[in-house]
N, C-alpha and C positions, 0 to 999 in steps of 0.2 A: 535445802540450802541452794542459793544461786551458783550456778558458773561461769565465771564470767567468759568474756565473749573472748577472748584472747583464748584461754582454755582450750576452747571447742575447737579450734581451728586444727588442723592437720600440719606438719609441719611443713609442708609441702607450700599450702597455702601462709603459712606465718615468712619465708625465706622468697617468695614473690611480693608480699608485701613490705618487707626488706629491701630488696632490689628495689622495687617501684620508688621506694620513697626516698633512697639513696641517687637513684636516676634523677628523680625531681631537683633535688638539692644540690645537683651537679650541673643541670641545666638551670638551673635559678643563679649558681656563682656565677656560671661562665657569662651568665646576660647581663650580669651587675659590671662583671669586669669589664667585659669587650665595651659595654654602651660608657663607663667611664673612659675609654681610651681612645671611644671616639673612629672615625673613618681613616683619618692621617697614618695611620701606622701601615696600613693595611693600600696604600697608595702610591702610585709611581709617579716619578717629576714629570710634567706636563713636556711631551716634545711633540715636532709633526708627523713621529710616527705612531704617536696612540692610534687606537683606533677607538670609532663610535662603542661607546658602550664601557670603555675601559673606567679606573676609577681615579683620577690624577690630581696631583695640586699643580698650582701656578700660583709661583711669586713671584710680586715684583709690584710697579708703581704703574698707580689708577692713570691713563692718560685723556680718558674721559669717561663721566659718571653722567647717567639721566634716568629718568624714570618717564615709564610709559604711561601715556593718556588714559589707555583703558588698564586697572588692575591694579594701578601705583607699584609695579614692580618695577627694579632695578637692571639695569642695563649697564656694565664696563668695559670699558676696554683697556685692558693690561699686558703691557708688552705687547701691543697687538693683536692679541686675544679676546675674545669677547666671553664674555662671562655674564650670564643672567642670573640673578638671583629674584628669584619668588618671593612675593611680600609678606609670607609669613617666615620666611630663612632671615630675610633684614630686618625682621622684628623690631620695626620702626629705628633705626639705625641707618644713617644720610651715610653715605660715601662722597668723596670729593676727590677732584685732581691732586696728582702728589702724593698721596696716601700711598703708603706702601704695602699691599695686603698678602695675605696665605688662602688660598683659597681649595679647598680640597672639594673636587663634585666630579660627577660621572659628563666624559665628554658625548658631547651632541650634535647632531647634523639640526640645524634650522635652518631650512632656506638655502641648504646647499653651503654655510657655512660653520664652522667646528664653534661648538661654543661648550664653558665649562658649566654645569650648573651643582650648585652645590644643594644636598639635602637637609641639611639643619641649620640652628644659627650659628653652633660651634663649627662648623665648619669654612668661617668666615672668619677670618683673624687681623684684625689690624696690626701690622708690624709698628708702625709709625703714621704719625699723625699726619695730615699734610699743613704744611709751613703758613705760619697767620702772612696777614695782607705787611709789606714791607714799608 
């Protein structure tokens, strides 16, 4: 007669493979929750004392939007702030003046000046739209 393979095992080795697989299952919730909740939680309101590196939001209204020649990336400026976002985070999504946005990304030295760049498309949030032609 067969034994099966569970059988054989020592319990020593049956109570690691226990652990192991309860390990997994605990690191498999925790990546389902955190990546639904997203960066925002886990983020400080944008001031002049972040520093490079930090992880912040900034809202507030687009005071100017353009996208660059080479890359089709986006370029803002909010509240004075420059915020770049990468053309796969605007996943084809225009920004405009007046928009009022949420922006959560890790701030950045370019060129000597602080800019926010955000790492996903959720981390770009329209508050409001900006106002049609009057």
């Amino acid at each position: 007669m067969k034994q099966k393979y569970w059988d054989m095992l020592h319990p020593q080795e049956k109570t690691a493979i226990a652990l192991l697989t309860g390990v997994i299952a605990l690191l498999t919730a925790a990546h389902l929750v955190l990546g639904a909740l997203g960066t925002a939680p886990f983020a400080a309101a944008y001031s002049g004392e972040a520093a490079p590196g930090d992880l912040v939001i900034l809202e507030g209204t687009v005071d100017d939007a353009r996208t660059t020649a080479q890359g089709g990336h986006t370029i803002l400026t909010i509240n004075g702030t420059t915020v770049f976002i990468p053309r796969q985070v605007a996943d084809g999504r225009t920004f405009a003046g007046g928009q009022v946005l949420s922006v959560t990304g890790t701030l950045e030295l370019y060129e000597g000046t602080r800019e926010v760049v955000p790492a996903r498309p959720d981390d770009v949030v329209v508050l409001t739209f900006a106002p049609g032609p009057v």
